[in-house]
N, C-alpha and C positions, 0 to 999 in steps of 0.2 A: 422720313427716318427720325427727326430731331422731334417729330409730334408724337410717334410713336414710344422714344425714348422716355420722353419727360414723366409720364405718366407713373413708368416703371423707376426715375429715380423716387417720383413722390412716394410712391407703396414704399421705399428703401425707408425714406426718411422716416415717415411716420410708423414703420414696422420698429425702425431703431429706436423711436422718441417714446411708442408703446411700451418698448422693453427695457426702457430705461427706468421709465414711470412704476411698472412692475417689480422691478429689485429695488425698489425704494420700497414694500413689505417692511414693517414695523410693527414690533409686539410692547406696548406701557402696559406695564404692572404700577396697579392701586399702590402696592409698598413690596419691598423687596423681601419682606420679612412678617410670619405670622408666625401667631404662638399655636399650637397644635389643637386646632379645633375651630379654628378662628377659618374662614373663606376669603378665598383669595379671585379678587378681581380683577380684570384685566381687559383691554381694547385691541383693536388691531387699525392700525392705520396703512394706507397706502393700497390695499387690494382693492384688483378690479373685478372681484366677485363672490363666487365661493370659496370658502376655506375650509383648509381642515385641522385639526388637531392631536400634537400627540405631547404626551404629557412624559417625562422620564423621571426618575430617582433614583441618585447613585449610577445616574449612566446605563438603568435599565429600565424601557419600553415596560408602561404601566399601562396605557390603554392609547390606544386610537381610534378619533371618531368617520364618519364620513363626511362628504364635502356641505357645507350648508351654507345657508347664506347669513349668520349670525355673526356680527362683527364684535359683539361685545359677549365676556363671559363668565362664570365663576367655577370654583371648582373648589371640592373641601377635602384636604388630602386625612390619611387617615394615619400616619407616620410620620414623624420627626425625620430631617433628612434635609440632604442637598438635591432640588428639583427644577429641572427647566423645561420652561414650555416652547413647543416649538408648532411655527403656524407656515401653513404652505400654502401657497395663491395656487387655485386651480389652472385661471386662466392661464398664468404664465410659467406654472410649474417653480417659483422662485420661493423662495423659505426667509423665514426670520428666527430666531429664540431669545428667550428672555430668562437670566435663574431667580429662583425666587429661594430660602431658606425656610424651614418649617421648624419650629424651636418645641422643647418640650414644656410643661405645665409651669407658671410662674410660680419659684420660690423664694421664700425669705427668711435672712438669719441673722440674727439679734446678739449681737456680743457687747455684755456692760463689764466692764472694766472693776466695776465694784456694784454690789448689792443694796451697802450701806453706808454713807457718808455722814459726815459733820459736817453740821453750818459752812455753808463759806467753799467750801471744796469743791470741785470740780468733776463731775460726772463723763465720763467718754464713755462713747457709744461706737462700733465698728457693726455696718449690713454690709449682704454679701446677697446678691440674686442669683438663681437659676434659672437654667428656661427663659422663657417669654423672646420679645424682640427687643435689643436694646435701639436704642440710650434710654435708658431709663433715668426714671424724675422718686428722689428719695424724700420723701416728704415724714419728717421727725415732728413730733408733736410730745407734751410734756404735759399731763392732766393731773389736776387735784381735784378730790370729788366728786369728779365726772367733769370739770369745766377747765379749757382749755388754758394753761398759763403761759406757753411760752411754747415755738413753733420754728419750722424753717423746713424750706422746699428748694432742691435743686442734687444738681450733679453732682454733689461729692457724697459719698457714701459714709462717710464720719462724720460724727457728731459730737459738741459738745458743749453741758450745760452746767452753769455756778449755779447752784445750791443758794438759794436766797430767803428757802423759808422752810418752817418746821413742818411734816406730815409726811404722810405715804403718797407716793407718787407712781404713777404707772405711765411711761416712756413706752413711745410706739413708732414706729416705723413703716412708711407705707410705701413701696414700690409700684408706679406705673412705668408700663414699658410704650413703646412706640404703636402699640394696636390697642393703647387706652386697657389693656388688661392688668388687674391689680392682685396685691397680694399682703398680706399683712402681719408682723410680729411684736412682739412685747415685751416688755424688763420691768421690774419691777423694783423701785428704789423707797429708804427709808433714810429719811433726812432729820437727826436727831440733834436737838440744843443742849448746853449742860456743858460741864468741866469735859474737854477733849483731853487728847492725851499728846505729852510734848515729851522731850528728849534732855534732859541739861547735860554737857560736855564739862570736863574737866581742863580742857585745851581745845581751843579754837584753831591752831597752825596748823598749817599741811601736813599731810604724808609725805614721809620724800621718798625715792624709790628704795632704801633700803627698810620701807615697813615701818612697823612700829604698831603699840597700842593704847585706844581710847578707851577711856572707863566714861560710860553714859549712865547719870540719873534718868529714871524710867518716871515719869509722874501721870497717873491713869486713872479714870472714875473708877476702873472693874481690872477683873484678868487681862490682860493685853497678851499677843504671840508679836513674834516679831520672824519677818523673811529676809532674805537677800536675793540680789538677782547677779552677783559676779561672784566670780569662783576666788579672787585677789581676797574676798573678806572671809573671817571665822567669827561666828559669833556664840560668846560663849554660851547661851544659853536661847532659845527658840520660845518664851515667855515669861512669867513674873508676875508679881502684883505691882500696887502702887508704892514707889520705893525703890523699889529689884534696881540692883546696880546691873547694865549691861556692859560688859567688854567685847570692844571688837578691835580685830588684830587685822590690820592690811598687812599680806604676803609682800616679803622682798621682790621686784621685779624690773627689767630692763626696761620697760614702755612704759608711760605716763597710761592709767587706765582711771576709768569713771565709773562707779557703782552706787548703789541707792540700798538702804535695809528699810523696811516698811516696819512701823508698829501699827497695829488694830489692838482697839478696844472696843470693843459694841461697833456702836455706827460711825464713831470717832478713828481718823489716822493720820499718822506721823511721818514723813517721807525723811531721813535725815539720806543725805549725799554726801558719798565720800570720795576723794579724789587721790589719786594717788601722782605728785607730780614728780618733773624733772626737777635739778637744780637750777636754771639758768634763773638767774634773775631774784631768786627769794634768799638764798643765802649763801653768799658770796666764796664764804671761806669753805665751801662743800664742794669740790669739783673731783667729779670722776672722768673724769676725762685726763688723760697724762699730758703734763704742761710739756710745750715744746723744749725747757729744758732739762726735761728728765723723767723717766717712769718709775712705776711699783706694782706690784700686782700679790694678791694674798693669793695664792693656790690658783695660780696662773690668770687670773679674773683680777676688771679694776672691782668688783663686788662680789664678796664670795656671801654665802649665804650658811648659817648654821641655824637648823632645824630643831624642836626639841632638846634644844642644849638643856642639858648636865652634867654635875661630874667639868671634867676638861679634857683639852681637847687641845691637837696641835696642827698646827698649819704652816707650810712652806711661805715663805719670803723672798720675791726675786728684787732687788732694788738698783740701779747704779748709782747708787749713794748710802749715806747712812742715814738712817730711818729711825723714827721709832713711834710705838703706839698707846693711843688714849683712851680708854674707855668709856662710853657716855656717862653712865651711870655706877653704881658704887656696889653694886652684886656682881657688875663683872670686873676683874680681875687680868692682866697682862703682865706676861713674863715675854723676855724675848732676848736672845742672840744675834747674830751677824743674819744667818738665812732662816730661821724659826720662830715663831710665835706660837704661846702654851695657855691658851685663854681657858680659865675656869669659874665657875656661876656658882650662886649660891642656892640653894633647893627652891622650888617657884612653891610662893604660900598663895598668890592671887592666881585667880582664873587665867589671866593671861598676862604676858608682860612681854615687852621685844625693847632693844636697845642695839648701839655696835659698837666696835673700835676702829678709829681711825689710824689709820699708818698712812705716817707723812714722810718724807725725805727731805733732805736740807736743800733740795734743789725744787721743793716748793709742789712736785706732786704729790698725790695722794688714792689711797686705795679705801674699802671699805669692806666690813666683817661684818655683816646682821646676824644677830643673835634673837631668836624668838624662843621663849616659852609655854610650855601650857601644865599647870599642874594634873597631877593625876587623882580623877575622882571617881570616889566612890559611890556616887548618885547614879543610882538607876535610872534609866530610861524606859517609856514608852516604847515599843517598837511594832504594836499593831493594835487595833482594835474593830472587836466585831459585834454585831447588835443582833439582839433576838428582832424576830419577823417582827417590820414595822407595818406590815397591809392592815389595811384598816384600822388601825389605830386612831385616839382620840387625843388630846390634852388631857381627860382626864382619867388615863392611865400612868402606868407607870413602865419600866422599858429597862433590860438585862441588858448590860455593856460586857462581854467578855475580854480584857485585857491580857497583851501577852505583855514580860520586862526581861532587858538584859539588867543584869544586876542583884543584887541582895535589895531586895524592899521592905519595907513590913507597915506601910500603907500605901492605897489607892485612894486618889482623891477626883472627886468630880465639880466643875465650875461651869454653869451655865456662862457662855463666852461675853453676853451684854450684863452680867452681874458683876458681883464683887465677893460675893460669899460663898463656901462650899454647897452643893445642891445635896451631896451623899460620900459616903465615903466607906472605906471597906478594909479590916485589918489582916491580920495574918488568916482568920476564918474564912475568908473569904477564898481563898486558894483553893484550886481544883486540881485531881492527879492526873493533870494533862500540863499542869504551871502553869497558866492561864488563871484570872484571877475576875472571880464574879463581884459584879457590883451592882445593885439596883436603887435606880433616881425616879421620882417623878418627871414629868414631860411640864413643859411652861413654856407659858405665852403662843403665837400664834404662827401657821405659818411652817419655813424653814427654820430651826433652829441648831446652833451649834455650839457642843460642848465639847470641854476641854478636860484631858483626863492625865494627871500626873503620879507617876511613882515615887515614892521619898524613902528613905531610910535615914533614921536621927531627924526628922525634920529637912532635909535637905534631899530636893529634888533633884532629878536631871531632864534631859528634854521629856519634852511633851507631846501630845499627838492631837489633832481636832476631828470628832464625828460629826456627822449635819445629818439630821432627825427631820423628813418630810412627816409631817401626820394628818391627819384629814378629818376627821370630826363634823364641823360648823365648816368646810371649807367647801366653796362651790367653784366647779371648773364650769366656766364658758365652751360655747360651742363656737362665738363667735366672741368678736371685741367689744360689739355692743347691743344693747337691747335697742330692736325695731320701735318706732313708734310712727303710725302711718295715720293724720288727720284726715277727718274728710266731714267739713261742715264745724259741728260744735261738738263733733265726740274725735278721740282719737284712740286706735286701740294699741297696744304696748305688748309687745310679743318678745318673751325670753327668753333660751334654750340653755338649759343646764346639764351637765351628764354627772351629776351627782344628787343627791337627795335631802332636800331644804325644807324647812316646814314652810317659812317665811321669807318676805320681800319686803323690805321698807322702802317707802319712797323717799328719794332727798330734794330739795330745791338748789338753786344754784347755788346757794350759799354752805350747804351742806347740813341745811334743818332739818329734820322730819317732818315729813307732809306726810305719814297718815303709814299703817301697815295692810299689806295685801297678805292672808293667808289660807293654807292649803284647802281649808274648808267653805271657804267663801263661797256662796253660791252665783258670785259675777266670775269666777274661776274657769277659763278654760280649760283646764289642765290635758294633756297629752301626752300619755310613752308610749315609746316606741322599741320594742329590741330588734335590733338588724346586726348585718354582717359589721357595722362601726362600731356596734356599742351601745349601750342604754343611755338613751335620752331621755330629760324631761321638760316639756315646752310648755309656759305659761303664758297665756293672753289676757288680759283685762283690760278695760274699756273705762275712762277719765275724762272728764271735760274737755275742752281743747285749752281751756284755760287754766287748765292743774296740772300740765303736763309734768312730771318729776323730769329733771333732769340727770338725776341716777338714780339704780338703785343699788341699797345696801343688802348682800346677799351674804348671809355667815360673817365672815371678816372681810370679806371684799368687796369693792365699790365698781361698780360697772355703769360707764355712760349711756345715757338714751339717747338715740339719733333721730330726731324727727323729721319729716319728709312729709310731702302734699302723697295721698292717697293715688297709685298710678293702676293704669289698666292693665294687663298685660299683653304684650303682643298676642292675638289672636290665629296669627296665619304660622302653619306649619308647610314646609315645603317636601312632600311626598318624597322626590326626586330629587333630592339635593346630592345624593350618593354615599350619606350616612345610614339609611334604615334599612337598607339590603341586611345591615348586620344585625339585626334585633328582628327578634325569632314573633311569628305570630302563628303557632300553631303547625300545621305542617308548610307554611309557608316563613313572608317576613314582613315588613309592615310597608317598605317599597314596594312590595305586589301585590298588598290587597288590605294594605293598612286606610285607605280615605273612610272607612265606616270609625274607624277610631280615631284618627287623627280629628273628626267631626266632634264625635263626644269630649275628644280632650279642649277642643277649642271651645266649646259648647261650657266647659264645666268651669273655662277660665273666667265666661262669660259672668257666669251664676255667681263667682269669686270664690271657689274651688281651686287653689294653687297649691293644694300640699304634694309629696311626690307620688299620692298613690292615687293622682288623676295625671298621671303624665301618662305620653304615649305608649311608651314600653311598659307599665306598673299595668294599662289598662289592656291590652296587649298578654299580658301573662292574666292576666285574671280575667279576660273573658276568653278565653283562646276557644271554649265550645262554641261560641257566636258564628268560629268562622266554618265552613261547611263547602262542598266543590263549585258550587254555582259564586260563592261570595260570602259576606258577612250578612247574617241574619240583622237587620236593625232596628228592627221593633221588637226582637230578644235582645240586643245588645243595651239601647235605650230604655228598656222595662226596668233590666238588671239592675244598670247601673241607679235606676230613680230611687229601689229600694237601701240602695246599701249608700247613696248618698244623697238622701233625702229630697229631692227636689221632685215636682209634680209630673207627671208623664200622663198620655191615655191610647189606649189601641190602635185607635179609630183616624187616620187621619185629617184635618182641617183644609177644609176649599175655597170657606164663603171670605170674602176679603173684609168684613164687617167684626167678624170673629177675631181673624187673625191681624186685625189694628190696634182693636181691644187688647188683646192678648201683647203686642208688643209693646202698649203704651203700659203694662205693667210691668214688663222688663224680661217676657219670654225669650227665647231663642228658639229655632226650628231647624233641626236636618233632613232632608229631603233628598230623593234622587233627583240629581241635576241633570242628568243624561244616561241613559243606559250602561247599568254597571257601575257607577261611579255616583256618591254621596256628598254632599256640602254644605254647609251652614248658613241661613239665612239670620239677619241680628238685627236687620233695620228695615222699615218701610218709610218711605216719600213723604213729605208734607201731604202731596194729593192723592198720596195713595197709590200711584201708578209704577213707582218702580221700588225693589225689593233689594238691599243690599247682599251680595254674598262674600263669602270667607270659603276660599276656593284652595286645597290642600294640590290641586293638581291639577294647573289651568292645561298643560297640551291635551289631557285627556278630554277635558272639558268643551276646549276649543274644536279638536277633531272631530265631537260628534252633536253639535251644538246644532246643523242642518241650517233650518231654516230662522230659527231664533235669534237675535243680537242681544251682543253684551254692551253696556253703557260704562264710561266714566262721567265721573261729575267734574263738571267746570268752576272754577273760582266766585262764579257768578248765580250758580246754584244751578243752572242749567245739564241737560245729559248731552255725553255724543258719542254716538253708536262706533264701537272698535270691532275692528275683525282679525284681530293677532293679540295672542302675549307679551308680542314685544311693545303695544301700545299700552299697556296697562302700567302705572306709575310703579316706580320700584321693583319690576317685574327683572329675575334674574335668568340667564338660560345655562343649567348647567354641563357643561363639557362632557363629565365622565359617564352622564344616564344619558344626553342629549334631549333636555326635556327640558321643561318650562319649569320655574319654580313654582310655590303656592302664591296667590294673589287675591284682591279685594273689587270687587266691579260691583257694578249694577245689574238687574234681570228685570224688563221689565213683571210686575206683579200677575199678569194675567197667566205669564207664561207657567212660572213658579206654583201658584194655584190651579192651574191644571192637574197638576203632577204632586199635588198632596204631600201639605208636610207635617212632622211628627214634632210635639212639645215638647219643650225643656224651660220649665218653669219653676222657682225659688217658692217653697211653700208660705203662703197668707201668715 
């Protein structure tokens, strides 16, 4: 009985220690997070066999596979979104899931704080990313001339850089996120030497909280405007020349507050800070606060506040005592009784003035009366300004400003904002019977420019308004941050895309010399446009020693870096089956069902160094869509076509004898061939000895499934072959989930096989 038992606890045990082992099923994900395009990889640990797959977003069933026996996997979602994968052990029917997030396109946003500065000043910078996977790495760089002067990489997403030397500067900002994907933006700075512009104060002392006003000397190479950023300040006037007296008036108020008015002049600016404080501590005999033995209050407040005073004015008195009151200053005026005070001013001649009275009581408290003024003027104002069409414009045009004015004016005056003199100006003629007032200037210097446009009457202005004048001329917009330059050997060639229209390209050296001009006639000129759905480009290539490389060039008025880089191949394997080209149309089909004839030519043409987009898969796909027909892709139509319209050698007749086709590769052919019934792939390499043939394999399951009797080889470290009989042994080979197929892959055939089966040329013309 006890023999018979045991047997049946042992099945217990190890039935339980089985299923234990089984719900230990685990899904690791490569990274928790890709950017929307990017594939996503993943394992499975713990299963005792088959699995299977099912994929969700947003909580709903995207696809499910059947059971295989593929432990590792990829899959490339085609949506942004929240997605978990979820893996089920056949054997024991036990489950895992893993989420993974899919982020949208990485972007980047560039905020400079100022455009243009003076010597010495301090430049900020604020990026902002979207999309991608974080934590991202913000890498700031600072170039003059094209060559790097000052740098910094890391986490914080602000920047900021002192101004150390005279020129044009162009600040960049580069974003990678956590799947190495990048992204890139640009500011553009003008750091100018010369008389800046400063502020001289007639009083240095505090505001106290009942206000008051400062009359500032304005001293400026050109026009200066001037801003605020607190509502406590008024400033009497919003610009000036060098001279202009500025008055600014801090508002009465109960909080200690802090504010800043900025002056600009050109690339020069002036921060003055104004503070508005408490009494404790600065001066003594000022307290608003009611002493504990005894109060006062003007019109129930220890600080009453009068506005606009003129004329006079009366105001209630509460005291428990007798009081009486002082006026700071000697334009205001105090009368007063037992419970009244009858305060009267004298007419305000200056733009601004504020002062008070103090009411004291013999018991030692004390109240406070601010009195502020603003004379009333007759200076017109700016109050809008609009410009005739600036599209297409050059510098050396000229540009209609139509101004509106509150006020009686009888001139318009125009100030280019980095100058000091009038550019144009316009009188009573100039008036239109809409009140709007025409004025025309010439356009100056380069670039953004901003002018400043004032109304006067008698010579004497009132606020002013600024226009910023984009114009384009000599000016060339990038496609990119920088011009390619890709060595290989003792030549290196230099490729730059422009979307505007240049005659000319100077090259600069590091120092910022001229090494020499490239122009549009040149006959080392590659020149290429293109119009598309983006927009007209135009793309230049020419070809420099390795040792004359520029390292800018100077295009119009702008200075653009060269990035030089060792000459790379490009990846040659496309993966049929990755679960991307379902969507890209090839005729009455798509290029997941019957794209290997193209996906051959597009790797074929990378080969030959054919990378622009109208050898990609879908470009070739839409322009040969007649090739494909019910049986398949015609490929000695599809390979004829494409030899004519992108010049490289082709011939009818296929090649067998292996004497040929060594010849033929030691010049640097390539061959597509049927590799198996139905299915096409790229031969690029043969053997030292001849006997085995590299392939470029867009769709190894189909390959493998009818491969029969033939092997596929890898190559070992040691140059030796060893025969595989799965995809999954083939290095870097991917299986993806949503097609359940093999990705594209790189193997060996031996040569005999391959020459059987006849293959077609793709050869760079002599």
């Amino acid at each position: 009985m006890r023999k018979a038992l045991f047997p049946c606890i042992l099945a217990c045990v190890l039935f339980f220690a089985l299923s234990m082992a089984a719900a230990e099923v685990t899904v690791v994900m490569d990274t928790p997070s890709v950017s929307l395009g990017e594939t996503v990889l993943f394992h499975v640990e713990g299963a005792g066999g088959e699995v299977r797959y099912d994929v969700y977003r947003s909580g709903e069933l995207l696809f499910r596979t059947g059971f295989v026996s593929v432990s590792s996997g990829a899959y490339i979602p085609a949506a942004a979104g929240n997605y978990f994968l979820r893996v089920t052990d056949r054997g024991s029917g036990t489950s895992a899931q893993s989420d993974f997030t899919v982020t949208g396109d990485l972007k980047v946003t560039l905020r400079a704080a100022d455009r243009a500065l003076a010597l010495g000043q301090a430049a900020e910078y604020a990026a902002s990313a979207e999309g991608g996977s974080p934590p991202f790495t913000y890498t700031f760089s600072v170039r003059s001339g094209g060559e790097r002067i000052f740098g910094r990489s890391g986490g914080d997403s602000s920047f900021s850089y002192t101004t150390s030397e005279v020129g044009a500067f162009t600040v960049t900002c580069t974003v990678t996120d956590s799947q190495n994907a990048s992204a890139s933006a640009s500011a553009e700075l003008l750091v100018e030497d010369g008389p800046g512009i400063s502020a001289e104060s007639d009083d240095s002392g505090p505001f106290r909280l009942w206000g008051g006003v400062r009359r500032y000397t304005v001293r400026s190479p050109g026009i200066w405007t001037a801003e605020s950023d607190a509502d406590f300040l008024e400033l009497s006037t919003n610009c000036g020349g060098d001279g202009t007296e500025l008055f600014v008036t801090v508002l009465p108020g109960r909080e200690p507050r802090r504010g800043t008015i900025t002056l600009y002049s050109g690339a020069s600016k002036c921060v003055i800070g104004v503070t508005r404080l408490s009494d404790d501590g600065v001066e003594q005999e000022v307290s608003l606060n009611a002493s504990s033995a005894g109060s006062v209050s003007v019109d129930g407040e220890n600080m009453a506040v009068w506005t606009g005073a003129e004329g006079e004015r009366e105001f209630a008195v509460s005291s428990d005592s007798d009081w009486i009151a002082v006026p700071s200053d000697d334009w205001i005026r105090a009368e007063y009784t037992e419970n009244s005070l009858k305060v009267s001013v004298d007419e305000c001649a200056e733009p601004a003035r504020a002062g008070y009275v103090r009411v004291e009581n013999d018991r030692g408290a004390a109240a406070y009366l601010s009195v502020c003024q603003s004379a009333d003027s007759a200076a017109p104002d700016v109050t809008s300004v609009s410009l005739s069409s600036t599209m297409g414009i050059s510098y050396e045009d000229s540009i209609t400003a139509f101004v509106r004015v509150e006020g009686d004016a009888d001139l318009i005056t125009v100030y280019r904002i980095s100058g000091s003199e009038p550019v144009a100006s316009s009188d009573a003629s100039g008036r239109r019977s809409d009140g709007s007032w025409a004025v025309t200037f010439p356009l100056e210097g380069s670039g953004e420019e901003s002018y400043l446009f004032a109304a006067s009457r008698g010579g004497i202005s009132g606020r002013m308004m600024i226009a910023r004048i984009s114009a384009f001329g000599e000016q060339a917009s990038f496609n990119d941050l920088f011009a390619d330059a890709e060595t290989d050997g003792d030549v290196c060639t230099v490729t730059v895309q422009m979307t505007s229209s240049v005659a000319s390209v100077l090259m600069l050296d590091e120092n910022g010399r001229e090494m020499g001009m490239i122009s549009a006639g040149d006959a080392d000129i590659d020149r290429y446009i293109d119009e598309n759905n983006r927009g007209r480009f135009s793309q230049w290539t020419f070809t420099v020693p390795s040792d004359r490389v520029p390292a800018a060039l100077r295009i119009g008025t702008q200075t653009l870096e060269v990035v030089t880089r060792e000459k790379e191949y490009p990846n040659l394997v496309f993966s049929q089956f990755d679960g991307s080209w379902d969507r890209v149309r090839y005729r009455h089909s798509n290029l997941q069902e019957s794209g290997c004839a193209i996906f051959t030519l597009a790797s074929a043409l990378r080969k030959l160094g054919f990378v622009s987009d109208d050898a990609a898969p879908a470009a070739l796909a839409e322009k040969y869509s007649f090739c494909l027909v019910d049986g398949g892709t015609l490929n000695s139509t599809l390979v004829g076509n494409a030899a004519r319209d992108f010049g490289f050698r082709t011939r009818y007749d296929l090649y067998n004898d292996r004497e040929s086709v060594e010849s033929l590769f030691s010049k640097g052919a390539v061959f597509s061939f049927s590799i198996v019934k139905g299915h096409i792939a790229l031969a690029d390499e043969i053997s030292e000895d001849g006997s085995m043939i590299h392939i470029v394999d867009s769709a190894m399951s189909a390959t493998f499934s009818r491969l029969n009797s033939a092997k596929a080889y890898i190559r070992l470290s040691d140059g030796s072959f060893e025969a595989v009989s799965d995809p999954s042994q083939i290095p870097g080979a991917l299986y993806y989930i949503e097609t359940e197929s093999w990705s594209g892959g790189e193997y060996w055939l031996e040569s005999s096989y391959v020459l059987r089966r006849g293959v077609r040329l793709l050869m760079n013309k002599e």
